[in-house]
C-alpha positions in Angstrom: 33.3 -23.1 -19.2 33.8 -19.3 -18.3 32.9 -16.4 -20.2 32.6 -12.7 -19.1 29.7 -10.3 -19.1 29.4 -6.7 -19.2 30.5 -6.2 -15.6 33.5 -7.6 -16.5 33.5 -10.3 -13.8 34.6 -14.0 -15.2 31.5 -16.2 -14.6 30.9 -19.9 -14.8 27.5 -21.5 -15.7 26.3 -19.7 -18.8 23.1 -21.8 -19.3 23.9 -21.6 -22.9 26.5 -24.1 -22.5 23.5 -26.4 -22.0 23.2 -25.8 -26.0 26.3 -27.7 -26.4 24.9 -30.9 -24.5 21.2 -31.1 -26.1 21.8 -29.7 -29.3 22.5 -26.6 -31.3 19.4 -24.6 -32.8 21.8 -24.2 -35.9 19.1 -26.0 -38.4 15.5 -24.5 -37.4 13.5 -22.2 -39.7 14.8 -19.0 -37.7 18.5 -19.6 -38.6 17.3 -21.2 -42.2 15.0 -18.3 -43.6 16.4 -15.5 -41.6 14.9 -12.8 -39.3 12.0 -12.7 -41.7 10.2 -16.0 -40.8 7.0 -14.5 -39.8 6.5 -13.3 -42.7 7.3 -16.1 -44.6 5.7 -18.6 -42.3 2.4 -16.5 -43.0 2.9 -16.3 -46.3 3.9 -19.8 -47.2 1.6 -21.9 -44.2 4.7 -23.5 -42.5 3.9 -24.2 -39.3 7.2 -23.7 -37.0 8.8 -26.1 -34.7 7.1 -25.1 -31.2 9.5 -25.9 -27.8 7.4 -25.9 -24.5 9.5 -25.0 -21.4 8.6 -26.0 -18.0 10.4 -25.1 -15.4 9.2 -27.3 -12.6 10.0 -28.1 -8.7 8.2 -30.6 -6.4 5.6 -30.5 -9.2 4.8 -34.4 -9.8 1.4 -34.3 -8.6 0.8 -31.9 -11.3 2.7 -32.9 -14.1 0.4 -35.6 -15.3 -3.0 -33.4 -15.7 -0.2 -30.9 -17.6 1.3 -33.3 -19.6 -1.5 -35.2 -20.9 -3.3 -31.6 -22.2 -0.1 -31.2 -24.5 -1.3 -30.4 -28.0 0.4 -33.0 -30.2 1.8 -31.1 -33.0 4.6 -30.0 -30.5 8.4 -30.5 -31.7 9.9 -31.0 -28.0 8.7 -30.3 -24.5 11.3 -29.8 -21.9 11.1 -30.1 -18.4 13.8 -28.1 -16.4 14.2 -29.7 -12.7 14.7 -27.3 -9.7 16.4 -29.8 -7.1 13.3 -31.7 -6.7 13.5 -34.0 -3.9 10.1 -36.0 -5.3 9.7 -38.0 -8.2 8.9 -35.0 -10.6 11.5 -36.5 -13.7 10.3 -40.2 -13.2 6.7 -38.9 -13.4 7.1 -36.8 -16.2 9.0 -39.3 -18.0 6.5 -41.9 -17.3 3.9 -39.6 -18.9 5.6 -38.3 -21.8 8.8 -40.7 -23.2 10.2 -38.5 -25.0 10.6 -35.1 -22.9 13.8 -33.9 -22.8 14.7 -33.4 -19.5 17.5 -30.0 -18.3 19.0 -30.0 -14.6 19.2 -26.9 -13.1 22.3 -25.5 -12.8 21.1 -22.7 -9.8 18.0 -21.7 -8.0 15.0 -19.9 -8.9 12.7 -19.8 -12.1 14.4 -17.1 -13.7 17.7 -19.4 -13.5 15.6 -22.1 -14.7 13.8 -20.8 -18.0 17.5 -19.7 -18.9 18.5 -23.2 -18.7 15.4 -24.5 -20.8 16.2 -21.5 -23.2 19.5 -22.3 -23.6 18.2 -25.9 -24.5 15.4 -24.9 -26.8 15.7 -25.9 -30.4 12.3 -25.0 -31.9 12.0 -21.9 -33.9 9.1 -21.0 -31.4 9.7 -21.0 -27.6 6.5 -21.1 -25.2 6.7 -21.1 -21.8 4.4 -23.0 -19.3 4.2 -23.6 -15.5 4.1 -26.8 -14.2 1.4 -26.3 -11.1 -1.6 -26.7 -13.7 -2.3 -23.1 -13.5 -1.8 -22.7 -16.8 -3.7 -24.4 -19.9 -1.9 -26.1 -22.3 -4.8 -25.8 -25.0 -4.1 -22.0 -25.4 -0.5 -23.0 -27.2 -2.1 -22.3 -30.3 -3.3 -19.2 -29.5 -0.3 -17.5 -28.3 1.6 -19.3 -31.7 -1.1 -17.4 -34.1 -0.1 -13.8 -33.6 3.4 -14.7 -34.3 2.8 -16.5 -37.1 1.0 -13.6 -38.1 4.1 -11.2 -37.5 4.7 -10.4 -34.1 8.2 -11.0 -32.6 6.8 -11.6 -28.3 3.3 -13.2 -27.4 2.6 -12.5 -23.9 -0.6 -14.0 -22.0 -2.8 -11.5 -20.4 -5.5 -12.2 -17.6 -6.9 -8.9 -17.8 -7.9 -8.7 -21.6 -11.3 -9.8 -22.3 -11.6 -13.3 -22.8 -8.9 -13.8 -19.8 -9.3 -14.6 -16.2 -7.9 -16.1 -13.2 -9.3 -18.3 -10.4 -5.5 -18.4 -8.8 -4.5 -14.6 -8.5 -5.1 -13.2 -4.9 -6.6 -9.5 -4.2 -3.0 -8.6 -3.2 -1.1 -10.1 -6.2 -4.0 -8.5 -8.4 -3.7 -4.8 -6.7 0.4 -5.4 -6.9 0.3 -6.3 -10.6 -2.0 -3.1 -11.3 0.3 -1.1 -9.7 3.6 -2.5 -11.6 1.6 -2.4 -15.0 1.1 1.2 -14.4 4.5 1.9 -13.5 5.9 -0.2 -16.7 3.5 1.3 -19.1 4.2 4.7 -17.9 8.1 4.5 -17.9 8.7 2.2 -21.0 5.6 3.5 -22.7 4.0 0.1 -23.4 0.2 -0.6 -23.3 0.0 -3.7 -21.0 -2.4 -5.4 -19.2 -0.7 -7.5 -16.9 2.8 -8.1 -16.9 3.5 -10.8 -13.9 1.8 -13.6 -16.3 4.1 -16.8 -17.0 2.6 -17.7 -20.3 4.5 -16.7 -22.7 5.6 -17.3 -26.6 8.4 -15.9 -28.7 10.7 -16.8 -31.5 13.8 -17.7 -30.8 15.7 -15.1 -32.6 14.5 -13.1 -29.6 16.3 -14.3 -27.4 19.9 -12.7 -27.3 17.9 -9.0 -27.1 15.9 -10.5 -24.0 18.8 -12.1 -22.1 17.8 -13.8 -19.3 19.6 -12.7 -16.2 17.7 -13.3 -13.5 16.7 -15.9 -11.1 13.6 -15.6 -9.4 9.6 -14.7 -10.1 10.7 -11.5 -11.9 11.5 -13.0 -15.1 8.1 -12.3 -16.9 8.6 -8.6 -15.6 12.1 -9.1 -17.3 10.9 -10.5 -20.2 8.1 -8.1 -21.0 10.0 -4.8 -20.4 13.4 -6.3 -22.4 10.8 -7.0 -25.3 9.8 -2.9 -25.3 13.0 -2.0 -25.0 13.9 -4.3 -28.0 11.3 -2.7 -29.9 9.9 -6.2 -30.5 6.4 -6.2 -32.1 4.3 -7.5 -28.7 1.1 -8.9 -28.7 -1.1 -9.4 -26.1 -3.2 -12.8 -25.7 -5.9 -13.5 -24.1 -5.7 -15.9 -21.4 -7.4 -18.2 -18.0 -4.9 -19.0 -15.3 -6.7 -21.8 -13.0 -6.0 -22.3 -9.6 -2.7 -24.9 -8.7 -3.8 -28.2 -8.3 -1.8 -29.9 -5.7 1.0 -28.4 -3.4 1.7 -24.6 -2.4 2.9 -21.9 -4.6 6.8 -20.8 -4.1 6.2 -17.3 -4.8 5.5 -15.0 -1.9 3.6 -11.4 -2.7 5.7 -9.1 -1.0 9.4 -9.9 -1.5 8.6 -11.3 -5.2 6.8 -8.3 -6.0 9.5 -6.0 -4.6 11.9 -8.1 -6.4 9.9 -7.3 -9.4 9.7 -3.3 -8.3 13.5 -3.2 -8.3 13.6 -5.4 -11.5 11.3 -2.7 -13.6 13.6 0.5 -11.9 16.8 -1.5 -12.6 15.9 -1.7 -16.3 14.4 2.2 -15.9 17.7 3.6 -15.1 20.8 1.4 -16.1 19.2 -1.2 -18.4 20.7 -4.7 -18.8 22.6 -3.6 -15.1 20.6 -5.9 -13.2 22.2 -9.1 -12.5 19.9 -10.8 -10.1 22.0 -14.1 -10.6 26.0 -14.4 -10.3 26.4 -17.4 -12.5 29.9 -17.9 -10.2 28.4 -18.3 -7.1 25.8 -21.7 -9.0 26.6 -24.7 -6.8 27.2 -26.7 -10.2 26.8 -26.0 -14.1 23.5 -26.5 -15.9 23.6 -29.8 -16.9 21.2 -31.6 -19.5 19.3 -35.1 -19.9 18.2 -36.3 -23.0 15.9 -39.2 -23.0 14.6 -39.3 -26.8 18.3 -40.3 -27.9 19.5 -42.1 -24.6 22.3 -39.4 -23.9 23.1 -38.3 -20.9 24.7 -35.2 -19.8 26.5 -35.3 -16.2 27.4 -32.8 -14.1 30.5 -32.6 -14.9 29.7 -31.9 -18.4 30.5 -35.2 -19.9 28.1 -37.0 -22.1 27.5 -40.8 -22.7 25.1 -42.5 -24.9 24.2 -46.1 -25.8 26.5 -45.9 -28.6 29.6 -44.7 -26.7 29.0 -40.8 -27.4 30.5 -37.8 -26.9 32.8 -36.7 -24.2 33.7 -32.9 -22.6 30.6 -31.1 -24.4 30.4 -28.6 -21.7 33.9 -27.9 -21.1 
């Protein structure tokens, strides 16, 4: 499938072919009440369909202390595999039946929320890491303020009632200092802004518009949400520390990935392309367990029941 962007370039991948494979979020209560729901859902007491993305690499050891803390009024969780070479799918298959599982289509945890995104059918979308240093109990918390009108629920550490056993002295000074910068160019009010907890409504996501590939994304995210003029509220929230395995980020080049991030948006915003979806080894691809389809990467699709054929082409 190739489409174009604004550089003009013709690009292959768009995760949101992935939509095509796991199924179009024509029918939730975004697309079925309008860009009102909030509203309505506070008014009325429906409770909206809640999708948990996480990405996840290597992350098997984890996945079962994460998955079992689920609350269970969720409508889907989905696991987006980065190349793991362990058993992170069979695990998290083995622990939760029906998760829907997405393949990564290129590197990097920007690329891979952009898959999961593009997968997402609730009406809310939360996002969650897969290392344990995040707890799944607070869904409810960041789902609240949205119900109660805002557009963007992003997790804070620094709020009262928040903490971290996980962040570093270094990460903590660098964060400062990029809050700062953020808040003074976009003219938010943040309190942290390198947090990977996150919840939104779905109808948000053409104005954030995931472009990039790596740790930056909750930079992206947050500043893309100001510039949007999306209603933001800030939640509360305790990272622990990982559980098993080492962290892939790194504190110097993430961090000046994120510095470049923030003064890309400053100056030419929606210019930074951190990711060239032509130069992905192989399309985004999707496996869905609760109905026994199966996306390849070719973008065919089979099923018990004989299926459909070419739904990413």
């Amino acid at each position: 499938m190739c489409l174009r962007v604004s550089s003009g370039r013709r690009v292959r991948g768009d995760p949101r072919a992935m939509a095509k494979a796991t199924g179009e979020p024509g029918d939730n209560l975004v697309n079925r009440l309008g860009r009102s729901l909030s509203p309505y859902a506070q008014a009325t007491g429906v409770y909206p369909r809640i999708s948990v993305v996480i990405p996840a690499r290597n992350e098997a050891p984890n996945l079962p202390f994460v998955l079992a803390r689920m609350p269970a009024d969720l409508f889907e969780v989905i696991l987006v595999d980065g190349h793991s070479n362990d058993n992170t799918v069979a695990v998290a298959r083995s622990c939760r039946p029906d998760i829907r599982v997405v393949h990564q289509g290129g590197m990097g945890k920007g690329n891979a929320l952009a898959c999961g995104f593009a997968a997402a059918r609730g009406d809310v979308i939360v996002t969650l890491d897969a290392d344990g240093s995040a707890r799944p109990e607070e869904i409810s918390r960041f789902v609240e303020p949205l119900r109660n009108g805002a557009d963007f629920a992003k997790g804070s550490r620094f709020l009262p009632g928040g903490g971290s056993a996980d962040i570093t002295a270094l990460r903590r000074g660098g964060n400062f200092a990029l809050v700062r910068l953020v808040n003074m160019l976009f003219r938010t009010r943040y309190t942290d802004l390198c947090y990977g907890f996150n919840a939104f409504w779905s109808y948000c996501l053409p104005k954030l518009e995931v472009n990039c590939d790596g740790f930056e994304v909750e930079s992206l995210l947050n500043i893309r949400a100001a510039r949007a003029r999306l209603k933001v509220a800030e939640v509360p929230s305790f990272e622990p520390g990982r559980l098993h395995g080492l962290s892939n980020l790194k504190a110097w080049s993430d961090g000046l990935r994120v510095l470049r991030t923030v003064l890309s948006e400053y100056i030419s915003p929606r210019s930074y392309q951190a990711v060239q979806w032509s130069e992905l080894g192989r399309e985004p691809t999707a496996e869905v367990t609760a109905d026994g389809a199966k996306a390849t990467n070719n973008g065919e699709v089979s099923s018990a029941g004989g299926g459909r054929r070419g739904l990413l082409t």
